[in-house]
N, C-alpha and C positions, 0 to 999 in steps of 0.2 A: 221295389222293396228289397230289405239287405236279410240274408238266409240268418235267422235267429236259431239259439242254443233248443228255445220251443219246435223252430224244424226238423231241428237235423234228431230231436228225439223222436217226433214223430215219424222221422223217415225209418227211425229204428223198428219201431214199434210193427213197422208194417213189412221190411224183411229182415229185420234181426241185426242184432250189433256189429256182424261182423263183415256184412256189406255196406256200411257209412264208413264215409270215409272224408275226414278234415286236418291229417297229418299234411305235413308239406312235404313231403315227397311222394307221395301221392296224386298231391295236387299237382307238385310239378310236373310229370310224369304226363297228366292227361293235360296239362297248360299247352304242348304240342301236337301238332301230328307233320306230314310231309312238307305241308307249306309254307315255301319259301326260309325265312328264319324268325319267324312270326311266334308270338309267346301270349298267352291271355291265361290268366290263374282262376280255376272255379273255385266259389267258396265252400262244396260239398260235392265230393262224388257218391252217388249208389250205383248200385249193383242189383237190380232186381231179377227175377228167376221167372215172374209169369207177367201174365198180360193185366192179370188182377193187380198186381203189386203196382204196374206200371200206372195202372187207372188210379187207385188212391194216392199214388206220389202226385200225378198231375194234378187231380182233383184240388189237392192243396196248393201247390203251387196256380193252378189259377186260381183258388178264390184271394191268396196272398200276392198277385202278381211279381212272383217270382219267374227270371228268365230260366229256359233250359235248353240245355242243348244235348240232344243225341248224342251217341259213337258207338262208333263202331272199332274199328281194329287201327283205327287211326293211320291207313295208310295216304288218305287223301292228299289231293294237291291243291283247292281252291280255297280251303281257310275253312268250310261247310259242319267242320267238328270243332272248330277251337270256341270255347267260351266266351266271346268278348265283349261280354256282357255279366262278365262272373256269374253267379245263382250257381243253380244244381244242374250237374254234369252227369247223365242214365247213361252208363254201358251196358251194351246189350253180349258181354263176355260171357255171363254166365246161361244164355240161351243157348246154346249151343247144341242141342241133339235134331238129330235127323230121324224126324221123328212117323214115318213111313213110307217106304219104295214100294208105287204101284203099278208093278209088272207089265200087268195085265194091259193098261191103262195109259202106262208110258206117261207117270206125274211120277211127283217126288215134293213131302210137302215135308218142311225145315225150318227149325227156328233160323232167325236175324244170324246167331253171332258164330255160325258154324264156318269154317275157313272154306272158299271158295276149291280149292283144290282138292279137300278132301272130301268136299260133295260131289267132285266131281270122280274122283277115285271110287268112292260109293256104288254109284252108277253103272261106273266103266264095268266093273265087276259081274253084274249082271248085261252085259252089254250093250248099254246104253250111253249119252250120249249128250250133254251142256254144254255148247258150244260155248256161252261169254268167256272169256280167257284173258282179263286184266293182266298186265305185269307182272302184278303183287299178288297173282293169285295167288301163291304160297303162303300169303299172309291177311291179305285183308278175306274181311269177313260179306259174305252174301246179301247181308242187311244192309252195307253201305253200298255193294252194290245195285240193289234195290233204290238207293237214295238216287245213286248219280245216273242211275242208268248205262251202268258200264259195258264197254265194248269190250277190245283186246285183236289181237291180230284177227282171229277167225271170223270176226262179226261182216269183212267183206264178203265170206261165200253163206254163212248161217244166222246174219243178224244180229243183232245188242239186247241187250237183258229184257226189254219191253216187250220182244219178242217170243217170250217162253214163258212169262208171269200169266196165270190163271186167275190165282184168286191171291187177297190178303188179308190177313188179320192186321186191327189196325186199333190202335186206342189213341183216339183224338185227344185234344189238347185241352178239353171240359171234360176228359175220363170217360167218355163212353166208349164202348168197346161195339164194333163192327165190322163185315165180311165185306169186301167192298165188289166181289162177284159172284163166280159160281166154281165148280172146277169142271168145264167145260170147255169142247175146243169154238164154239161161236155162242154169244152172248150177247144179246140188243136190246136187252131189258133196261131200258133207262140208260142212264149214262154212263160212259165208262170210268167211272173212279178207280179200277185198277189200273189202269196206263195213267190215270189222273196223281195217281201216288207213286208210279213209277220217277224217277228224275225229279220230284219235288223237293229233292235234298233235305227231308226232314226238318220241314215248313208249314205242313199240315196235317203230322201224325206220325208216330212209333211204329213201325212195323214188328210184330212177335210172331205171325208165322209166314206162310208163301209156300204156297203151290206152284210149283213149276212144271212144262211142259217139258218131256224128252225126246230123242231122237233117237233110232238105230244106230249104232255105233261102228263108223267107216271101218273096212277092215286093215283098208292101207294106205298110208301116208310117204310120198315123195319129197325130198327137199334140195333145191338147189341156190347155190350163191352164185350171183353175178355180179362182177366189179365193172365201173366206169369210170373213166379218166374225167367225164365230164358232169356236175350234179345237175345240172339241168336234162342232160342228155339222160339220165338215168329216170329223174323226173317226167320225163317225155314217152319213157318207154315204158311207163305203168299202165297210161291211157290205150299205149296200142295193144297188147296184153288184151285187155276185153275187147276191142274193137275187132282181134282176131278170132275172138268168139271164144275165146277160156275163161273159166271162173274159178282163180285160185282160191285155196281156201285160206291160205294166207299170204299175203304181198307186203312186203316190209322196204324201207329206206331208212338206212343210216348213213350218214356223213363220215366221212375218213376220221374227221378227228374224233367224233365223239364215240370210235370204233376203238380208236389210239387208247383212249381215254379207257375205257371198261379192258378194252384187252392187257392192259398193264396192271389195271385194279385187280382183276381175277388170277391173273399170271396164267394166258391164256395164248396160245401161236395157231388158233384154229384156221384162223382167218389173215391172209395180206394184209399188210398193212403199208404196202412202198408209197413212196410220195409220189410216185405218179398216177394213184388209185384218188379219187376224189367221192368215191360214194360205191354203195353196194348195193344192191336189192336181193334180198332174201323170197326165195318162193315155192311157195308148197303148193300140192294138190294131195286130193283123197277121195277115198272112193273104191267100192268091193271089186274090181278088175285092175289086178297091175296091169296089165298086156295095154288097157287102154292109157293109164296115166302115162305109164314110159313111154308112150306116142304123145302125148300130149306136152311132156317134159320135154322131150327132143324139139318139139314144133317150136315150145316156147325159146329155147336158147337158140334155135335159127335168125328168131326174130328179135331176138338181143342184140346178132352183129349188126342189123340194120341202125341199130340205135348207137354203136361204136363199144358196145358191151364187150369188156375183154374175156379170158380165158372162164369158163364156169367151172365150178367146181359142185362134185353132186355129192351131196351124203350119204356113205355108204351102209352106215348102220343106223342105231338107237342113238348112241354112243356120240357119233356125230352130230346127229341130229341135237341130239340132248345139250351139246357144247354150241350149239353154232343161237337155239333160244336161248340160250343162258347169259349170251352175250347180249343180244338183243333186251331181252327181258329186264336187266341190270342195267342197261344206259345211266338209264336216269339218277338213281344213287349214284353211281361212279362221276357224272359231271357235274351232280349237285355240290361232292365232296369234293371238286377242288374248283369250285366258285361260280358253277354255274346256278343259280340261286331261282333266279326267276323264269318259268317257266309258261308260254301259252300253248294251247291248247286248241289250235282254228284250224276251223275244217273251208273246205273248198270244192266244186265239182273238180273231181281226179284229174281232168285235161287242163285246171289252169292250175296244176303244182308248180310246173315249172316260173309261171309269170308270181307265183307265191315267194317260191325262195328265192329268186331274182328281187323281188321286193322286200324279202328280209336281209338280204347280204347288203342290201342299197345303203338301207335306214341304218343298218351296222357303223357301215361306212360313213356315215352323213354325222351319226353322232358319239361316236367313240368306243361302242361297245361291239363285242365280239359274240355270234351264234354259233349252233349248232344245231342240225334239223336232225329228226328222224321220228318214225312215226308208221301210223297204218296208210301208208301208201295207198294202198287199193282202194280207202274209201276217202283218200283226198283229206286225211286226219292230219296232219303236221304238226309234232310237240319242236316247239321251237324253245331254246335254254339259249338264256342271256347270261353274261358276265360282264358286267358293267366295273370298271375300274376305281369307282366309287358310292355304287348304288345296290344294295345287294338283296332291298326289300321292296316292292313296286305298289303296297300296297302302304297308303297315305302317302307318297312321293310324290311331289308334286309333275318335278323334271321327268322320273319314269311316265309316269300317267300319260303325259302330253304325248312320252314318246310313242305309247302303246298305244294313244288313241290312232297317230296315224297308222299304226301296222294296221289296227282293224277296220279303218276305214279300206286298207288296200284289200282287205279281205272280204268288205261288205263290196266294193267294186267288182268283184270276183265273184261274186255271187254268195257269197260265205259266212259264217257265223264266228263269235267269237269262243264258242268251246263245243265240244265234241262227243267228252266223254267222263271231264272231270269236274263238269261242274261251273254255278254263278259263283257260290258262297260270297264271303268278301271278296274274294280278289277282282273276279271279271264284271263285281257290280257297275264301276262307275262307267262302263262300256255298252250298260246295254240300251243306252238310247240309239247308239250306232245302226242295231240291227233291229231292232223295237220299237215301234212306231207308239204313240203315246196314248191309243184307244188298246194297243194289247196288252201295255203296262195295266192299265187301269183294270181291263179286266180282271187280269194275276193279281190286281191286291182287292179287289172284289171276294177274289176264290180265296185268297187267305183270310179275309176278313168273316168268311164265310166259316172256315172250319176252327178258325183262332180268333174268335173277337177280341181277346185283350189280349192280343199277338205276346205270349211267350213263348212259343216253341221257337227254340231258332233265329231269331227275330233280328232284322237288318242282315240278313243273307240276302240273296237273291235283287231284292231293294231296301231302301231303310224303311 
């Protein structure tokens, strides 16, 4: 059904005129977020403020089977926020307060639309301690990481968002409002619908609030860059890295070009860039004793030359430190804006990285298009960006499609999934019969048809 002049009053009615919204720039505006170059127009955005509001919004759109789709801060990259299905588009912008730090207790419970890095500044403050650390955390918001279950460098020493959720508030897609656990650190009461709504991508419920778990907050953090002439070889020496019994807190690989690429965007000279460097590995550790990290830092760049790791370079302050993630952290914008468009997101056990980008630079070669990898290395994450000289959206593409199925099949050979950390939404749907066998599909739409009987939340993400 098509959002009538009788909806969008009653949307009014329930949080006020001046969070409806059917101007077209507006619309424009949330018709995107980060994926790929993909465009879908809703025909109403709100804005609600509580979790009440959100329940009579829905309320109506399910008895009107109206589509709706969440957002969050729209930094996504799987398509999980775009409309494409037009109806009524909920940003959860105006949730945004942080709304009690429990010291004592080491929680922290926050509405959806509060930005990742400022919850995590919150914290710090009191010395505590959020590991997930998206890319974007400067920008997107805690709710969508909630949806996608985001990682970020640090999740190979502290784990992904699934990892620190307690409890949530949640208003299902018939308007009832529910706690879906306790705020406790173990829980076996029935079944776990908070990990169940973790990574759901906002498929089976709005999140308005989330308790999070904390951590004591490291006192100090080391960071060293190692260049390699060879990407495999770099690739290779991730795996030995843990086999030597370290657990960095963070492990990163970027390829030379898409190093080229952001260090030119930012007008940046932190880092080499000579043509005889073909990749780098970025690596931190942390932890309340420098005496033992600097032994552990030393240990590790020994066992860099085994791998043909050249000269390291250690960061000597903040300052450094701060320039060397900023590069990292920025990839992705810097090679999206000069045509690298399409982006996956497959993970692998860490030891077959190398037979991974051996199998991306192959398919490159086989069909015309040019990669660049880079990613969380330490847990075998790889965002691999395509730039196809004719192809620049992979979703509805017939020729991308085919091509992507075989990467993921080289990925399900490898033991591997086809995303990580950003999600099914549209993009990596037509893919998951690859790694999904047709009794677990059946379940997930069981579990949807369970929380969403006349499926409009979201609907056709994940599967159609």
């Amino acid at each position: 059904m098509k959002v009538t002049a009788e909806h969008i009053q009653a949307f009014k009615n329930i949080i006020g005129e001046s969070y409806v919204f059917i101007d077209d720039e507006t619309l424009d505006f949330f018709s995107r977020d980060e994926t790929e170059k993909l465009q879908f127009i809703p025909e109403v955005v709100v804005k609600p403020k509580t979790a009440e509001e959100i329940s009579a919004i829905l309320k109506i759109c399910n008895k009107d089977l109206l589509p709706v789709t969440p957002r969050g801060a729209g930094t996504g990259l799987s398509g999980g926020a775009l409309p494409h299905l037009g109806g009524v588009l909920i940003s959860s912008e105006r949730m945004n307060a942080i709304i009690h730090l429990d010291e004592r207790n080491l929680q922290v419970t926050t509405e959806p639309g509060v930005i990742t890095e400022v919850l995590q500044n919150a914290v710090k403050e009191v010395n505590l301690f959020y590991p997930p650390d998206p890319s974007s955390k400067g920008s997107c918001f805690i709710g969508g990481n909630i949806a996608e279950n985001s990682g970020g460098p640090k999740a190979v020493k502290y784990g992904v968002v699934k990892d620190y959720v307690l409890n949530l508030e949640v208003v299902l897609p018939t308007g009832e409002i529910i706690w879906t656990g306790a705020n406790v650190l173990k829980n076996v009461t029935g079944y776990n619908l908070t990990q169940l709504m973790v990574g759901s991508e906002g498929t089976l419920g709005i999140v308005t609030k989330i308790v999070l778990r904390l951590i004591p907050l490291p006192k100090f953090d080391l960071l060293m860059l190692v260049p390699f002439a060879s990407l495999e070889k770099a690739s290779e020496a991730v795996s030995a890295i843990f086999r030597a019994g370290f657990t960095p807190s963070a492990l990163e690989l970027v390829e030379i070009d898409a190093l080229k690429i952001v260090s030119k965007m930012v007008d940046s000279h932190a880092v080499p860039v000579n043509d005889d460097i073909a990749a780098h590995l970025i690596v931190e550790v942390d932890g309340n004793n420098v005496d033992v990290l600097m032994n552990e830092m030393e240990q590790i760049a020994e066992l860099m030359v085994e791998y043909e790791g050249g000269e390291v370079f250690f960061a000597d302050d903040s300052t450094q430190k701060e320039e060397l993630w900023k590069l990292r952290r920025r990839c992705a914008e810097a090679v999206k804006s000069v045509g690298y468009t399409i982006e996956e997101d497959t993970v692998v056990p860490r030891a077959e990285l190398p037979k991974l980008i051996k199998g991306v630079k192959e398919l490159g070669k086989q069909y015309g298009f040019h990669a660049v990898c880079y990613g969380h290395a330490g847990d075998g994450n790889l965002h691999i960006r395509i730039n196809h000289p004719t192809i620049k959206n992979s979703h509805n593409n017939v020729e991308m499609t085919n091509i992507l199925r075989e990467l993921f099949k080289i990925v399900k050979g490898l033991g591997g999934v086809v995303t990580g950390e950003h999600g099914v939404g549209l993009i990596q749907k037509p893919y998951m019969d690859i790694v999904c066998d047709s009794p677990n599909i059946q379940i997930m739409r069981a579990i949807k048809k369970a929380f969403d009987p006349n499926n409009i939340l979201n609907a056709g993400k994940i599967f159609d």
